[in-house]
N, C-alpha and C positions, 0 to 999 in steps of 0.2 A: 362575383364576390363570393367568395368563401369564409365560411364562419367555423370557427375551433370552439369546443366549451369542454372547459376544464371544471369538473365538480369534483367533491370530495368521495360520492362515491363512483363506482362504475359503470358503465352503461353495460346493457344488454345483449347475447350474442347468439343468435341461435342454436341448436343443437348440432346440424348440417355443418355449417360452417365451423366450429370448431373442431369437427370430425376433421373435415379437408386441413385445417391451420396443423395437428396436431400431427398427419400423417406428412407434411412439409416441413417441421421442426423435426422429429424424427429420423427421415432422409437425409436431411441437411445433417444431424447430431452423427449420425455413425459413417458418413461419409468423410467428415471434418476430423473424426475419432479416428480413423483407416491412415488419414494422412497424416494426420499429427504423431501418430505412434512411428512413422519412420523418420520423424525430428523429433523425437524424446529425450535425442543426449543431445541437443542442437543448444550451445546459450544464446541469447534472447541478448546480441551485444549490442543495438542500437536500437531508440525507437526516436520518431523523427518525424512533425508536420508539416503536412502544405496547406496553405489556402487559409491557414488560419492568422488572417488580420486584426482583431480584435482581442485574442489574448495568447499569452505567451504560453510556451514549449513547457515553462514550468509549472502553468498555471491547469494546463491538461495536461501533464505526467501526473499530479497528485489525486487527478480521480481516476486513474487506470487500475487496471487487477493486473494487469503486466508488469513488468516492474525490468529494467537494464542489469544485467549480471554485476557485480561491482568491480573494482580496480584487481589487479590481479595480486596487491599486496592483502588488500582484507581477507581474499581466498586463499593466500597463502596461509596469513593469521588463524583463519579457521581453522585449516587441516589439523592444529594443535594445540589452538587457544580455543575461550569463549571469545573474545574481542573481535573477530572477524565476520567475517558473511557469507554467507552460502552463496553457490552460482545461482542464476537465477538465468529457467530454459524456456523455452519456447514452448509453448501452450495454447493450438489452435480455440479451444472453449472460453481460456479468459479474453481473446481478441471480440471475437463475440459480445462478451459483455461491456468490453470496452469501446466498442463502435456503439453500445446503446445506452451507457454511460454518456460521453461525449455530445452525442443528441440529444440526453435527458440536461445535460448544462447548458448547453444551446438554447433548449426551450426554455431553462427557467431564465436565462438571461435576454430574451426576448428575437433567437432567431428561431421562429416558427415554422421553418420552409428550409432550416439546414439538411447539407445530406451529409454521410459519409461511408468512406469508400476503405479499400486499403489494398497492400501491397507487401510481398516479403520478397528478400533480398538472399538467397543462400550460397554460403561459400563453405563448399565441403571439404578443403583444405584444412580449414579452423575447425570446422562443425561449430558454425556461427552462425546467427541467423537479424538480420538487420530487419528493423517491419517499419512502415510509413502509412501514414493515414492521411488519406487526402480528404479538404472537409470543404463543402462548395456552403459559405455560412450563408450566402441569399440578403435579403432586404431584413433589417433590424425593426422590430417595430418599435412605437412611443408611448408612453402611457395615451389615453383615452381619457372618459369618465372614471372617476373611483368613488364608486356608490355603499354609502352604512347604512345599511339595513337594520333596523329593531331598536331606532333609538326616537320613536314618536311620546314616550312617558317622561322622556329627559329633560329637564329645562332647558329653554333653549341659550342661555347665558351661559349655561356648564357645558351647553350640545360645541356650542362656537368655541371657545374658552379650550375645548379637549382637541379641538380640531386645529386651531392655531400652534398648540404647545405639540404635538403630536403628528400629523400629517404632512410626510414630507415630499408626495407624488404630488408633481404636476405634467401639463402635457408636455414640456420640453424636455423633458430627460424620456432617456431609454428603460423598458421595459425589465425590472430585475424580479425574479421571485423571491432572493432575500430581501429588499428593501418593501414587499411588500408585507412580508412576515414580520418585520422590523415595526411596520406599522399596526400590527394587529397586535404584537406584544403589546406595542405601547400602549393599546388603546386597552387592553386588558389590565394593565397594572394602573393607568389611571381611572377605570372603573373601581379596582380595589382602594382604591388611593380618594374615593367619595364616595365613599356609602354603600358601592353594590357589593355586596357581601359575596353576590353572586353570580353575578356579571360573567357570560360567557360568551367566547367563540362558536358560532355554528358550521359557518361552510364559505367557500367562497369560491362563485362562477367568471372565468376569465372568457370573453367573448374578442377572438383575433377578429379585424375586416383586413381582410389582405388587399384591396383596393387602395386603399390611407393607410396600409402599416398599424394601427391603432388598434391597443389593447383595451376594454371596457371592461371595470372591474367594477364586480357587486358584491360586497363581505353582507355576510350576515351573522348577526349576535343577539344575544337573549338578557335583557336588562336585571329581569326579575326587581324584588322590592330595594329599596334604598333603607339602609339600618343607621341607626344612631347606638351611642354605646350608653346600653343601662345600667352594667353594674358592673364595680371593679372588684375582684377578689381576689384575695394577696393569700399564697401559702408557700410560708418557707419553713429554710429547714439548715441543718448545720451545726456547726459546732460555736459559733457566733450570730445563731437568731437570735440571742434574748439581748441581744448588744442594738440591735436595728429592728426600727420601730416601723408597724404595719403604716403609720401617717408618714414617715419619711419616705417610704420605699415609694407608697403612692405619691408624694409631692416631687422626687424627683422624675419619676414617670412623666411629670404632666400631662396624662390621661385625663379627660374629664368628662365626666357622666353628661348624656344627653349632648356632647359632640357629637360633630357626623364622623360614622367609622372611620379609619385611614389606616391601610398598612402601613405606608410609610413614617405617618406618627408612631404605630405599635414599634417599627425599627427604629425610629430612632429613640423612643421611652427604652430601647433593648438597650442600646448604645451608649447613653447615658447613665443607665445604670452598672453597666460593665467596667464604666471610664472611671468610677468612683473604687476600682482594687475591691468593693466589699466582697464579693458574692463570684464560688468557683462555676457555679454555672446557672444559666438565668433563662426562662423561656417566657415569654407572652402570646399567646393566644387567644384570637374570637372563642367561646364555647358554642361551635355550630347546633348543637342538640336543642341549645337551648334559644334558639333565635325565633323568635317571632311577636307578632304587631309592629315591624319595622326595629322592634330594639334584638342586641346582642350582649351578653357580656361579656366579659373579658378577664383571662385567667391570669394571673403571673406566679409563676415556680419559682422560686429564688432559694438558692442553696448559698449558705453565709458560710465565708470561712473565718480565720483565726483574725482579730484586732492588730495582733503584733504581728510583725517578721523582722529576721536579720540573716541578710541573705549575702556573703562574701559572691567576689563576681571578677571574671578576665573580663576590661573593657577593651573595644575594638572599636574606634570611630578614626573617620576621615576630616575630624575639624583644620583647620587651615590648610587645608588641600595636600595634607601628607597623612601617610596611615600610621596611625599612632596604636600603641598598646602597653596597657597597664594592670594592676591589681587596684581594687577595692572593695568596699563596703558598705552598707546600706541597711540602714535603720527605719522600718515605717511601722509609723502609728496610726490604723485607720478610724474612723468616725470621731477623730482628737475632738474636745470639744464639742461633739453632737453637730447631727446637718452636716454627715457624710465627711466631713473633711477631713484629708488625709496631709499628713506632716510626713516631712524623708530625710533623714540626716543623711548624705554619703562622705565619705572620706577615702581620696583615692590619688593615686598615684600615677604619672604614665611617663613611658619612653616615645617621643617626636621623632617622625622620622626613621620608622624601625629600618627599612632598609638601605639607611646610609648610617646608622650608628655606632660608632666603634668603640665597643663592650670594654678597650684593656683602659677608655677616659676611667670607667668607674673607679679604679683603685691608685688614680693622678690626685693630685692634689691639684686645685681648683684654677692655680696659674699654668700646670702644666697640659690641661686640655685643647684639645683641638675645639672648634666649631661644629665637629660631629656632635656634640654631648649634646644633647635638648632635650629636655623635660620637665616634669613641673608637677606636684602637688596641690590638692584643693580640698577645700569643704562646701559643704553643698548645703544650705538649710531651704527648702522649700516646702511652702503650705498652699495647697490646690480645695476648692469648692467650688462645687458644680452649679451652684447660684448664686446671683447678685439681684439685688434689691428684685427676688421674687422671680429673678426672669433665668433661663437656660444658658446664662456664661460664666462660661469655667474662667475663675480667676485664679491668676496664681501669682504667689507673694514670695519672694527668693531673695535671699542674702548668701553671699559667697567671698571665699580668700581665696587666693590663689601665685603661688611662689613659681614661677618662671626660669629657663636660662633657654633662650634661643639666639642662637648664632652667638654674636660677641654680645649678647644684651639681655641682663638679667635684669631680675626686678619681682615687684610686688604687684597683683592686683586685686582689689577689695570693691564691692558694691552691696545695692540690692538692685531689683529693678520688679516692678508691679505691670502684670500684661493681664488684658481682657481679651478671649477669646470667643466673640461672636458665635453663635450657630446661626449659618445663613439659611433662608428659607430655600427651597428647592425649585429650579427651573430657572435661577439668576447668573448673572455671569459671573461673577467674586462668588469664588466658593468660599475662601477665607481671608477672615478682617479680623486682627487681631493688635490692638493700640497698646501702647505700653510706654510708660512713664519709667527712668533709668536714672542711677546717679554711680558714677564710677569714681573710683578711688586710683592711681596707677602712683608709681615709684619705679623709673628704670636706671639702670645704667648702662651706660653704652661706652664702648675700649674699657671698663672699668679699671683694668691692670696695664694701659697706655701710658707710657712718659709723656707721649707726646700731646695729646688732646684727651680726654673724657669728657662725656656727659651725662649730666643730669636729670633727670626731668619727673618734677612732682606736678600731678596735673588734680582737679576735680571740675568733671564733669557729671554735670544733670544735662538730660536728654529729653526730648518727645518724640515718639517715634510711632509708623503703623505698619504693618506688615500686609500687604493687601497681596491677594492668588486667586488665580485662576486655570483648574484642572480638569481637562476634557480627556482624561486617557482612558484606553480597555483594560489599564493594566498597569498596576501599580508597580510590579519588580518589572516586568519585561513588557513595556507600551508599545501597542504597533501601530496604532493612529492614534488621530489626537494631537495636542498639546500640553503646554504648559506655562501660564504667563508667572511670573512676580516681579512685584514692585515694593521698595522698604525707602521712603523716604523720613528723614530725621532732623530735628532744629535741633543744635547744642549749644550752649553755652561754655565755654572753658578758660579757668585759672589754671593758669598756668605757672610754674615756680622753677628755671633753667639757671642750673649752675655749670659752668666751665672751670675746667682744671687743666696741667699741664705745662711744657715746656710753651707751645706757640702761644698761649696766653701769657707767660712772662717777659717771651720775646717782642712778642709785638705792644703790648701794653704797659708790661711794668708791674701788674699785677698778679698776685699770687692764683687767683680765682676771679671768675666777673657772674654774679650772681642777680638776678631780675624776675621781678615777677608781674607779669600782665595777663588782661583778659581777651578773650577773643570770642566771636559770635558767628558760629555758621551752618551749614547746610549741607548736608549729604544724600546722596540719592543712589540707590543700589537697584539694579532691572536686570530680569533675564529674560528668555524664551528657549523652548524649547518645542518641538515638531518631531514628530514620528510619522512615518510614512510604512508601509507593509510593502513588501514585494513580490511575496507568493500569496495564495490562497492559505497555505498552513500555517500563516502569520511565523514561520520560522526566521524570515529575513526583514530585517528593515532597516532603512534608511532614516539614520537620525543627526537633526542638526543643531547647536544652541547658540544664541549670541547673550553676550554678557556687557554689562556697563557701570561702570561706576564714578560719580563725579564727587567733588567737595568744591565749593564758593565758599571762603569767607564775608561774613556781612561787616564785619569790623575785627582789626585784628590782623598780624601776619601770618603767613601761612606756616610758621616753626612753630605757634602756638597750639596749632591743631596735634592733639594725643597721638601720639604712634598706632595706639589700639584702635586706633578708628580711621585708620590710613587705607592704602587699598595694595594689594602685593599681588603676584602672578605668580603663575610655578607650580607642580603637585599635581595628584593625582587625580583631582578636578577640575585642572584648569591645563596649562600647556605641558604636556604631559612629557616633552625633550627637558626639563629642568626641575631640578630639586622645589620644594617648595618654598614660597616665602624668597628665590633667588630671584626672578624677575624684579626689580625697582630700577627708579627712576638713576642713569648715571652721574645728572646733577642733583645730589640731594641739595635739599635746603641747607642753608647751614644756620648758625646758632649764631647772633650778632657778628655774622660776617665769619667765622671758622667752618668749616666742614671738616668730619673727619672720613678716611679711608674705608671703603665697603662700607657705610653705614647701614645696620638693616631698619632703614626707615621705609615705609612704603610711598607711595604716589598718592595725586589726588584727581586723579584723573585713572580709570580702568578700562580696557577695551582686548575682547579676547572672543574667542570663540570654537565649534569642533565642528567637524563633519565625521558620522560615525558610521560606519557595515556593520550590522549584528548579524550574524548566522547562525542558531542553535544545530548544535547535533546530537538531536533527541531531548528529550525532556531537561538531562541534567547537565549538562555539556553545550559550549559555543564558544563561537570564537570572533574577534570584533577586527577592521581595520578601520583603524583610525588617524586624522590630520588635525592640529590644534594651530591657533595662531594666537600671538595676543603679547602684550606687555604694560607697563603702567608708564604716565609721566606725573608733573608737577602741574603740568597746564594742557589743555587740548589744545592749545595755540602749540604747543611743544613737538606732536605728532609730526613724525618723520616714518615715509612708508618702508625704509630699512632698519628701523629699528622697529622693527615686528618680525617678535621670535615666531618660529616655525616649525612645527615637530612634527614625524609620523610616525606610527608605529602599529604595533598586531600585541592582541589582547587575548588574555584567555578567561573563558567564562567556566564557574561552579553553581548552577540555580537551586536554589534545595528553600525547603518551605517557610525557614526566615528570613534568610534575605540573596538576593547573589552576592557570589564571592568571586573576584576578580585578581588578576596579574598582568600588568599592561608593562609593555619594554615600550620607550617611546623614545626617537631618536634625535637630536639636533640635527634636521633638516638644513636649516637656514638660521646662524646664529647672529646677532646684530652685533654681539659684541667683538668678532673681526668682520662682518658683513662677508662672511662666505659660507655656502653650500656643503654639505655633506661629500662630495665628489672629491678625490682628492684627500681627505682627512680619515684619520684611523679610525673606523666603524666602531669598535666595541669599547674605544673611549669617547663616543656621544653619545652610549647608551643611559638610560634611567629606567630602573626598574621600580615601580608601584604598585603595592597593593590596595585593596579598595573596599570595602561594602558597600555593595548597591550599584546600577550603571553609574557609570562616570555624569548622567543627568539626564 
């Protein structure tokens, strides 16, 4: 049996023996130096593993100091641009480091007995030089024991309670040294996160038996005392301190004296108070100076800025899964009424659909537009406070108008709608739970300049609804593992008020108009997911996938009753990415006592769609994406037919910069339902759609 021990410091080596070590590096260095100087113009055109079964070619190219010469277009680029790349040659000293690179990854991933070897390949024709590393990785070992040293002062309710939420070694997994660093963060921020002000890391001995493969791990850590918080002390400062009160600042903190410390409280008191717009920049800190008998206190900086702003703004949003852009404006008044509350007039304007819209609609008069024209006007009145009956949720109270014309269907929409937004406690699976009570107002018309059929439809619905999530990502703009659930399910109520016009209501009926108003009562239910997967070590590639769903049940009531604005559509730049937005619906719409008119843009009540995504960044601000979308709507799930599922693919370009990505996706009709044939065959660059986007496509 053989035993390994890995400690944080170093062991001891005589004086002798590094004499001899030092004259055997040496020999080795200017022998390897002799040979490599008569391959100094050699490029370094492959490098290439054996023997390595356990991880990928690209997973050891990213810790090499070698590095493959690039394409022979980027070195053309170079000779005259900055955008290209230098050759990259063969360099007998970084192989060296790179054979004890490769073994130092080896060992922290738990093969303790790997060797490696290597080899080069030269062709003096090119003056090219091909290198291979052959790696013999050996027996893998598995975790062992994993021993916490230094926590005999701990209760043992908090000792269990840190170990349950925190430790995730056992003996059937393999041996990683990142998952066991993973483990000692965690155990260090949930020391900070109860009381130990000062809770440290000391060392940790990893003991291999090569007999059993099994690693025995003993961490050790230093408790020191457990603090509670003495005294809050508020000092701001600004052009609007004398507007915000030292009792407000601290009641929205929710800091309270003689708590046990918690960083994660002090962040989220940070959080809270930043989400209130008062204050351009805010700090909370322990006063370590002054910590002792178990108490600490606790400082907050808060710098106030100005009460008012009126700040004109270009918006950019992806709402109904096309990228929209407009002009507006924005009126806020912060601490309205005292206890932080902040009021926001906006009023703004936008163009639907910017990259199918044809600018010469603007100067048509209103019969003579195409379907290109979409956009729409709003006001925005919303009033946000960051507590309710004493506790930490941000409600917010919102009334809005808004004038419409999409596709052939104009109209009105008006509401309010009253949402509470939970703060969930930490360590739960719903990170966010936010209820919200809704009463909509709608007015459309649909063919409105039709002889032959129009419609009407005046709706008021009141709603209940909850927005329930669930987000495990590393990474909020670019996720490389992880998930992301949501679910929005809603009861409505809806009066409904349908008038028909037109030639086939006088034909078939006799009447000029047939006009009706009933209730109806139902149910909507809206779900995603979403999964991130990594594919290299440098988290630049991943595989991401989403599925989506949406249904509506009526509980009483026909299904023509249910509001258009609460229907469900496909299409865009979020959803199947070969189609305009809002163009997927169902082919048989509903009709209106027995009428249907031509393209109705009514949605489905039934949604089902999904992506499969390649992300690749190239470098920090640059990627590029391949992606496949499926999906369409019907009237009913009994309806689904598996050729009427549209099908798109296409290559996306990524811009990541520090608000948000900026995206350009060309996405192609693959497989279109509506003649049920493939791309093969048909003119390529008229099944094109181009989209722009904020943000991944999910």
């Amino acid at each position: 049996m053989k035993i390994f021990v890995q400690k944080k410091h170093k062991s001891l080596i005589n004086l002798l023996t590094r004499k001899f070590i030092l004259a055997i590096l040496l020999l080795i260095i200017f022998s390897d130096t002799e040979f490599a100087q008569s391959y100094r113009d050699f490029e370094l055109k492959k490098i290439q593993f054996e023997g390595n079964q356990s991880f990928s070619e690209g997973d050891l190219k990213f810790i090499l100091a070698s590095k493959e010469t690039p394409w022979w277009f980027w070195k053309f680029l170079d000779s005259f641009t900055s955008f290209g790349k230098e050759p990259e040659y063969y360099d007998s000293s970084k192989v060296r480091i790179d054979k004890l690179a490769i073994k130092s990854f080896y060992n922290a991933n738990g093969f303790f007995l790997s060797e490696v070897t290597h080899q080069i390949e030269i062709d003096s024709s090119s003056s090219t030089i091909s290198l291979t590393y052959f790696i013999n990785e050996d027996r893998v070992a598995e975790y062992g024991k994993f021993d916490l040293i230094g926590f005999d002062e701990m209760p043992d309710f908090l000792f269990f309670d840190m170990k349950s939420k925190i430790i995730t070694i056992d003996s059937s997994k393999q041996y990683s040294q990142d998952e066991v660093q993973s483990n000692i963060d965690g155990i260090i921020k949930y020391l900070a996160d109860n009381g130990y002000l000062f809770g440290d890391y000391d060392s940790t001995i990893v003991m291999m038996d090569t007999l059993v493969s099994r690693t025995n791990i003993s961490a050790y850590f230093t408790l020191n005392d457990r603090y509670s918080v003495d005294d809050i002390r508020i000092n701001k400062s600004g052009v609007g301190a004398d507007d915000v009160s030292y009792e407000m600042i601290e009641e929205i903190s929710s800091i309270k004296i003689n708590q046990i410390y918690s960083q994660q409280q002090i962040d989220r008191s940070q959080f809270r108070l930043f989400r209130t717009g008062l204050f351009t920049s805010l700090e909370i800190d322990p006063i370590i100076s002054e910590a002792a008998k178990y108490k600490v206190p606790i400082l907050i900086n808060a710098k106030v800025g100005t009460m008012n702003e009126i700040s004109p703004e270009i918006k950019a949003d992806n709402q109904n899964n096309s990228f929209n852009i407009g002009l507006g404006i924005d009126f806020i008044r912060k601490n309205f009424l005292g206890d932080a509350r902040r009021l926001t007039v906006s009023l703004s304007t936008r163009i639907i659909d910017l990259p199918n819209f044809n600018f010469s609609n603007i100067f048509k008069s209103e019969e003579e537009r195409d379907e290109s024209y979409q956009g729409d006007i709003e006001l925005l009145v919303k009033l946000e406070q960051p507590f309710l009956f004493g506790r930490p949720i941000l409600t917010t109270s919102e009334g809005y108008y808004r004038g419409l014309t999409i596709l052939n269907q104009s109209g009105v929409e008006f509401g309010a709608s009253q949402k509470f937004d939970f703060e969930m406690p930490p360590y739960t699976f719903i990170t966010l739970m936010r209820p919200s009570l809704n009463l909509d107002f709608i007015n459309y018309t649909i063919d409105k300049n039709s002889t032959e059929l129009s419609v009407n439809i005046k709706s008021t619905t009141p709603s209940l609804g909850v927005e329930l999530g669930s987000t495990k990502t590393d990474d909020v703009f670019f996720p490389t593992e992880g998930y992301s659930l949501w679910l929005n399910p809603e009861f409505a109520q809806s009066r409904t008020n349908i008038t028909l016009k037109g030639t086939s209501i006088q034909d078939l009926s006799g009447l000029n108009e047939i006009d009706q108003t009933e209730t109806a009562y139902f149910y909507r239910i809206k779900a995603s997911i979403a999964n991130y997967l990594g594919l290299s070590r440098d988290k630049f590639s991943v595989l991401a996938f989403k599925f989506k769903t949406g249904y509506i049940q009526t509980i009483s009531g026909r299904y023509d009753l249910i509001p258009p604005n609460k229907t469900f559509f496909a299409g865009g730049s979020n959803s199947v990415r070969g189609w305009r937005a809002r163009e997927l619906v169902p082919e048989e719409s509903i009709s209106y006592f027995g009428f249907t008119s031509e393209n109705q843009p009514r949605g489905g009540t039934f949604l089902l769609e999904g992506s499969l995504e390649l992300r690749q960044k190239l470098g920090e601000s640059f990627g590029v994406a391949l992606f496949a979308d499926y999906g369409n709507t019907w009237n009913s799930y009994k309806n689904i037919i598996l050729r009427e599922f549209a099908v798109s693919i296409g290559l996306g370009l990524r811009l990541y910069t520090p608000i948000a990505p900026f995206r350009l996706d060309f996405g192609v009709k693959f497989y279109d339902p509506e003649d049920q044939k493939m791309i093969f065959g048909k003119k390529f660059f008229n099944n094109i759609e181009i989209h722009f986007g904020i943000g991944e496509a999910f």
